[in-house]
C-alpha positions in Angstrom: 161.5 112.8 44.8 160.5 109.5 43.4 163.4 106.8 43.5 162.7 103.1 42.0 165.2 100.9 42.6 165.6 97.7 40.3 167.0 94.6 41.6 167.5 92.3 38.5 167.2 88.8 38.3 170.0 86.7 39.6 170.9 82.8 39.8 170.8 83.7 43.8 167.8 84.1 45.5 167.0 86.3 48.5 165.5 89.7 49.4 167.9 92.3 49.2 168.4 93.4 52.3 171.4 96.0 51.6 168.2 98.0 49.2 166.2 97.8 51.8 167.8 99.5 54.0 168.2 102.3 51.8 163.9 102.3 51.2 164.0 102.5 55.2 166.5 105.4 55.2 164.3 107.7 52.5 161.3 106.6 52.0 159.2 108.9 55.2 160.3 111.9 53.2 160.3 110.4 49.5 158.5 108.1 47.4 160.1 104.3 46.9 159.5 101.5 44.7 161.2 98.6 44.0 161.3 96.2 41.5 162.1 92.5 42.4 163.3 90.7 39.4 164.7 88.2 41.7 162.0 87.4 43.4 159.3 87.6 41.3 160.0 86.5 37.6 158.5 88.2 34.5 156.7 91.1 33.3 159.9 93.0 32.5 158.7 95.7 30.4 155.2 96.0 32.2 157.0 96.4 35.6 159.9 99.0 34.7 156.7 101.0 33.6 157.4 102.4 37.4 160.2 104.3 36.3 158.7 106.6 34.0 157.9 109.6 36.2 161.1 108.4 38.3 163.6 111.2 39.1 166.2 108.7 40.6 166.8 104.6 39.0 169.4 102.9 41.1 170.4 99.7 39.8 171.7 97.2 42.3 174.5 95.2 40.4 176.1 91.4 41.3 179.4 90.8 38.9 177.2 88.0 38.0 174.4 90.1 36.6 176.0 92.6 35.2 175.0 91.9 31.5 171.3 92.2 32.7 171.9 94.8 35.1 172.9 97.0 32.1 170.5 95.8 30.0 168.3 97.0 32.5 169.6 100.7 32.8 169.3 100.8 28.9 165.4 99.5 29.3 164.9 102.7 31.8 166.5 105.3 30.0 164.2 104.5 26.9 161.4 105.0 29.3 162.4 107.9 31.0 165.2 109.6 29.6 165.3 112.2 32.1 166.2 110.3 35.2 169.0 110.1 36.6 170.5 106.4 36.7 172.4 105.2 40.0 174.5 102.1 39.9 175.0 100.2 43.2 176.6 96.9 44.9 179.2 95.2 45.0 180.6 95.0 41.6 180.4 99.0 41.6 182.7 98.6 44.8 185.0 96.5 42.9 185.3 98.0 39.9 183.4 101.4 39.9 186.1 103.6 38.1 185.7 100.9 35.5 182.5 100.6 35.5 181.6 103.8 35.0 184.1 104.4 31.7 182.9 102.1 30.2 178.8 101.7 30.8 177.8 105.6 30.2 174.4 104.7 30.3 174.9 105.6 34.0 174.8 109.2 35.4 176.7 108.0 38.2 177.6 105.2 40.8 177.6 104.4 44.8 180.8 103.0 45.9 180.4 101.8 49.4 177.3 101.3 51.9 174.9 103.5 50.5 172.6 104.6 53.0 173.9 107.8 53.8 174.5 108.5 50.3 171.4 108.2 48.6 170.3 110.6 51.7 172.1 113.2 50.6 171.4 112.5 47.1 167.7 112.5 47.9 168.2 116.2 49.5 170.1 117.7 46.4 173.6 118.1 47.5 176.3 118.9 45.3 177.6 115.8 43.6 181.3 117.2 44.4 180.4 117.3 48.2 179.0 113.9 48.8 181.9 111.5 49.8 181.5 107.8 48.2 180.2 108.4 44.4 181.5 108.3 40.8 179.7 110.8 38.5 180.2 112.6 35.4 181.1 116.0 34.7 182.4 117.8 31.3 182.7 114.5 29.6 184.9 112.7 32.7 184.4 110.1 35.0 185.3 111.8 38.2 185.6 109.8 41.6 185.1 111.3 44.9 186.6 110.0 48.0 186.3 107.3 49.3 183.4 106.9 52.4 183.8 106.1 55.6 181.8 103.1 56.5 179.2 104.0 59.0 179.9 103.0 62.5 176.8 103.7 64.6 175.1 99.9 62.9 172.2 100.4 65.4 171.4 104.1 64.3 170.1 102.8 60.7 166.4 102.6 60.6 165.3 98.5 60.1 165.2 97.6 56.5 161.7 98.1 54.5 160.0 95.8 52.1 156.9 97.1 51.8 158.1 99.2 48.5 158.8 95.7 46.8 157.0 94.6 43.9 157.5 91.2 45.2 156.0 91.9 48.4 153.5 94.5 48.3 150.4 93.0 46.7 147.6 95.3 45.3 148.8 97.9 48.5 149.1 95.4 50.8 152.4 93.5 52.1 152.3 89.8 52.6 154.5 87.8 55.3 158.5 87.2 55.1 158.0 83.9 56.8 162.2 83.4 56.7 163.1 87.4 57.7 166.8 88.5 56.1 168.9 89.6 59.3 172.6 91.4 59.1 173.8 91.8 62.8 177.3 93.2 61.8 179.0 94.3 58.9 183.0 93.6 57.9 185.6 91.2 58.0 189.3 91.8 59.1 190.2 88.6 57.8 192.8 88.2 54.4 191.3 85.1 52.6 193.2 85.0 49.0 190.2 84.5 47.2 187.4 86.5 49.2 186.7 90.2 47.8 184.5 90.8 51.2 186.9 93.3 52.9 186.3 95.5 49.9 182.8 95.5 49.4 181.8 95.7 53.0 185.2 96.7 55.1 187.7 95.3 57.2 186.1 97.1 60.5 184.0 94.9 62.4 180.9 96.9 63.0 178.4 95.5 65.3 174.9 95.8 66.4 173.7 95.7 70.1 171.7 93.0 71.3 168.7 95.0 71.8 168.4 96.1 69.0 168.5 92.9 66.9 166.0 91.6 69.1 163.7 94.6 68.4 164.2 94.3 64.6 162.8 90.5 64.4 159.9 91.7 67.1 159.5 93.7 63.9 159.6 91.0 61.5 157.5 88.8 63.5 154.7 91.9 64.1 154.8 93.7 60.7 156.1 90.8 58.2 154.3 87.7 60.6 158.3 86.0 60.2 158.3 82.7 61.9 162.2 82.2 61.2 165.2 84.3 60.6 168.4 83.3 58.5 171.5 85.7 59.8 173.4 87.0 57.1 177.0 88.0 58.1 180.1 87.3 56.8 181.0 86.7 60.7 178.1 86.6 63.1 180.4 84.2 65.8 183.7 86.4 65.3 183.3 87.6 68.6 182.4 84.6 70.2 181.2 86.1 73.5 178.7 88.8 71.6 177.6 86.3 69.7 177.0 84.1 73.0 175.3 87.5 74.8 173.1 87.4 71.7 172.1 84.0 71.9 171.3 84.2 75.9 169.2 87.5 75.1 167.0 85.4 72.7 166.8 82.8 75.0 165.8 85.4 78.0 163.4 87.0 76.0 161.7 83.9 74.7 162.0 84.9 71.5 161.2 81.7 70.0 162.1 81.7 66.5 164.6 79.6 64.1 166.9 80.3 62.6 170.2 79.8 60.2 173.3 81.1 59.3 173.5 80.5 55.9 176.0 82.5 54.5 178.9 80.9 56.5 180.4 80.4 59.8 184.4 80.7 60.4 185.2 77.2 62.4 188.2 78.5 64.3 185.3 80.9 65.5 183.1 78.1 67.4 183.3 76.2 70.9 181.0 74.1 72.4 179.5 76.5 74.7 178.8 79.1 72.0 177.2 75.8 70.2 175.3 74.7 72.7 173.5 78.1 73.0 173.2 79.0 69.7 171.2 75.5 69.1 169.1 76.3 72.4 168.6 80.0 70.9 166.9 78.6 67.5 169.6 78.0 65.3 169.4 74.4 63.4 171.6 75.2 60.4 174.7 76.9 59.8 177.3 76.6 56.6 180.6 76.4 57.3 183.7 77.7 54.6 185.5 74.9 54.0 186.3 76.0 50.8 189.3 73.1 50.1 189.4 69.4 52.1 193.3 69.5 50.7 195.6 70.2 53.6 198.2 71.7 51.1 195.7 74.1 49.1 193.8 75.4 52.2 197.4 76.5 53.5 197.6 78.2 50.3 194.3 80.0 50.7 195.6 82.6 54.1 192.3 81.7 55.7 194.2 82.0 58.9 193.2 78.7 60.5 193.8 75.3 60.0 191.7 72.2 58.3 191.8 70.7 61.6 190.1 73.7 63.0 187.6 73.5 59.9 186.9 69.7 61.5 187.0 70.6 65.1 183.9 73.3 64.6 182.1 71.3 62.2 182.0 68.1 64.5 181.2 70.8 67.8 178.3 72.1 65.6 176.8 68.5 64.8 177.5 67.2 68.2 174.7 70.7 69.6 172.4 69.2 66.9 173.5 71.6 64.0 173.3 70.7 60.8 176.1 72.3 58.7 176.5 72.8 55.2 180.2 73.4 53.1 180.8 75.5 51.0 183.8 75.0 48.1 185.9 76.1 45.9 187.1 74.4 42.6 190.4 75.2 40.7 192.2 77.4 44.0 195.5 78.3 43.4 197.5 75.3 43.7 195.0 72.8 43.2 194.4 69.8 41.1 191.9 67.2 40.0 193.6 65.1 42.5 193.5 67.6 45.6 189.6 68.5 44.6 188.7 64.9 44.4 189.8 65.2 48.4 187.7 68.2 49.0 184.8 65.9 47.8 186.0 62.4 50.2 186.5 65.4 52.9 182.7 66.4 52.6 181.4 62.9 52.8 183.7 62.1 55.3 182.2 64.7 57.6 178.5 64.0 56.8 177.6 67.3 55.6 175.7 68.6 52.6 178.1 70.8 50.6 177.6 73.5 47.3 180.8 74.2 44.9 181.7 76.8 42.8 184.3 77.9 40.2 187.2 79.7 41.1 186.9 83.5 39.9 190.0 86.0 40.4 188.2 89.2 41.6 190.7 92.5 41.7 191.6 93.5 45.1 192.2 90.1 46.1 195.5 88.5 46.6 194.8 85.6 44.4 194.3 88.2 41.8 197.5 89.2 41.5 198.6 85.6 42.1 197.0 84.6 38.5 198.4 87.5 37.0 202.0 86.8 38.0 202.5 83.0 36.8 203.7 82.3 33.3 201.6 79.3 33.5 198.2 80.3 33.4 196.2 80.6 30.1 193.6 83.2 30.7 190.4 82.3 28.7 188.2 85.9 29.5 187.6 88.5 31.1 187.2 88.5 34.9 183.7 89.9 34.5 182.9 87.6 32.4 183.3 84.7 34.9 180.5 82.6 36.4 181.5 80.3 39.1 178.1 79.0 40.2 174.9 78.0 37.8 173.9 75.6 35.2 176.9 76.4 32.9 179.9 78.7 34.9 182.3 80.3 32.8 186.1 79.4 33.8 188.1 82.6 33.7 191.7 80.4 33.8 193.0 77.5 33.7 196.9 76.0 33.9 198.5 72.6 32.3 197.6 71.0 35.6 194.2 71.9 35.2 192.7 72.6 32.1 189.1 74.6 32.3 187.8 71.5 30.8 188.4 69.5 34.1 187.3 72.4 36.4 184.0 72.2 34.8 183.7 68.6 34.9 184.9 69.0 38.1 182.1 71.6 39.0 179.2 69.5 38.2 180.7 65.8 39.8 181.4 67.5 42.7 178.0 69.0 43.1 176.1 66.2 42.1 178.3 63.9 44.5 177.1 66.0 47.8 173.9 67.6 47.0 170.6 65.9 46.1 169.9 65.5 42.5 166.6 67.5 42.4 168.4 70.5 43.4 170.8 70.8 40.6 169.4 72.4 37.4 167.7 70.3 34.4 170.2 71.9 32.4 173.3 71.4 34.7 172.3 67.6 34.6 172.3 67.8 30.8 175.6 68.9 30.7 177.2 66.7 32.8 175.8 63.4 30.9 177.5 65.4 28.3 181.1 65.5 29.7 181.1 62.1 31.3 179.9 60.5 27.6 183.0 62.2 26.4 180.9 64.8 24.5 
């Protein structure tokens, strides 16, 4: 067969690592392409040329790029009206049933990790045998059970770029000098806000030390990577595996640095694990704060405290790490007041720090939260949301906290603890705007 995925473009940047994986797991026995609106801009309708002898589209869809990701599934079908269109990612996890009622442009959808599933897909099996999809028969969405998320981590076949657009040059790939690296998979954790344990799973499913060192051997040989950034949800949740890790790269002389941008728990940090992951490579790490409020972050279930959140953060500086916070405006419970705080708690702490909007996701606990009090106003549709960008879309808002004031509160924040250059043009526009009273 000939599958072409499409990532479309996105206000996050990034190879996606979960596609390829997928490429890795079919492409010996099939042919792969995929197109990387994210990272490479342009040329939409010259570049989803590739699907037109296609017998499989997947579409890889964000919440956030929804409107484009269908856009892009209606661009396909034009082209090749006999292929069958596969919607994938997180929102499909979130919402698939939905999803798939209501955007029949789509033959059907992958609800879960999808490696094993496009394998079977790939080989023909019966749509009513493969455990994880939402397809259509007789004019019905029909959803199969659930799948069970794979265990065995170090069984899956390293993830592939050399079917990107965005990589592969005139047949030949050029070098991932920062290589994307997962190391686990799930989160047992109950944060209100945090839709994680349903797109990925509560069970924390590790890979073995070896193995992660052979993959960036890989990067380094095939991709010439000179730096790695570690994408968990919770790389240090075992502290002592995340230590063995650490001493293994240090043993082997691996010699490579490395971040962990997407977030370290605090309550998950000691000096020693520090201290080796700062002698291992690592220079940079983020941190959820998410609020600098003591009252709101109790609200939040995180399951540790704001002290905690200090403790790691000054542990991590103290190794020589540089750490980064991430925020949320407009949680449950919160105020202008108590977000001004968040913003004297970042400065207060000397780190560098990126904000977004609150955005109730379904399956989360402050979903139902919003829901259930009489006093908030809802202004659109969940999906409809943006919580990051030049101009985020408020989803709520409550007499103590009209959207107005989120948004403002969006864009003084950001431009309080980031440098200027890295907010939008547009974003400063808009926030001359609100301060003139406009």
């Amino acid at each position: 067969m000939k599958v072409v995925f499409v990532d479309p473009k996105g206000v996050w940047e990034g190879l996606n690592n979960g596609v390829a994986s997928i490429a890795a797991m079919i492409r010996d026995r099939h042919d792969v392409h995929v197109i990387d609106f994210v990272n490479k801009a342009g040329g939409l309708e010259k570049r989803l040329e590739a699907v037109r002898d296609a017998d499989i589209v997947g579409v890889s869809i964000k919440s956030f790029t929804l409107d484009e990701s269908v856009m892009v599934a209606h661009k396909a079908r034009a082209i090749n009206p006999a292929a069958k269109i596969v919607a994938g990612g997180p929102h499909v996890i979130v919402d698939g049933y939905n999803f798939m009622k209501e955007n029949t442009i789509f033959d059907l959808a992958v609800k879960g990790e999808a490696e094993m599933v496009f394998d079977e897909l790939v080989s023909g099996k019966d749509y009513r045998t493969i455990d994880g999809i939402i397809y259509r028969a007789n004019g019905k969405v029909i959803e199969n059970p659930t799948r069970k998320w794979i265990t065995d981590l170090d069984s899956l076949p390293f993830p592939n770029y050399d079917d990107y657009d965005s990589i592969n040059i005139n047949g030949k790939s050029k070098e991932i000098e920062n290589w994307p690296l997962v190391t686990s998979r799930g989160c047992p954790y109950s944060c209100s806000y945090c839709n994680v344990p349903t797109v990925i799973g509560r069970k924390f499913r590790t890979r073995s030390g070896k193995n992660i060192l052979e993959e960036l051997q890989y990067a380094r040989e095939h991709y010439k990577s000179q730096e790695f950034k570690v994408l968990d949800d919770n790389f240090t949740l075992l502290m002592d595996r995340a230590k063995d890790i650490c001493k293994l790269f240090i043993d082997e002389k691996l010699d490579m640095k490395w971040t962990c941008p997407n977030g370290i728990r605090a309550d998950r940090l000691d000096e020693e694990l520090c201290r080796l992951m700062k002698e291992a490579g690592c220079y940079s790490m983020s941190i959820g704060v998410e609020s600098g409020d003591p009252d709101v972050f109790e609200k939040i279930n995180k399951g540790e405290k704001l002290a905690d959140v200090e403790r790691g953060i000054r542990m991590a500086q103290s190794a020589g790490i540089q750490i980064h916070g991430f925020f949320i405006i407009g949680l449950v419970g919160s105020t202008p007041e108590t977000d001004k705080r968040s913003i004297e708690f970042a400065k207060r702490m000397g780190i560098s720090a990126s904000w977004g909007i609150l955005v109730p996701y379904p399956g989360t606990p402050v979903w139902g939260q919003v829901l259930a009090d009489p006093n908030v106003r809802m202004l659109r549709d969940w999906k409809e949301g943006f919580h990051i960008g030049a101009r985020p879309k408020v989803v709520f808002d409550t007499p103590e906290y009209s959207a107005e004031e989120r948004v403002r509160m969006y864009y003084t924040a950001n431009m309080s603890t980031i440098k200027k250059g890295d907010i939008p043009r547009a974003a400063k526009m808009i926030i001359k705007g609100l301060i003139a009273g406009k």
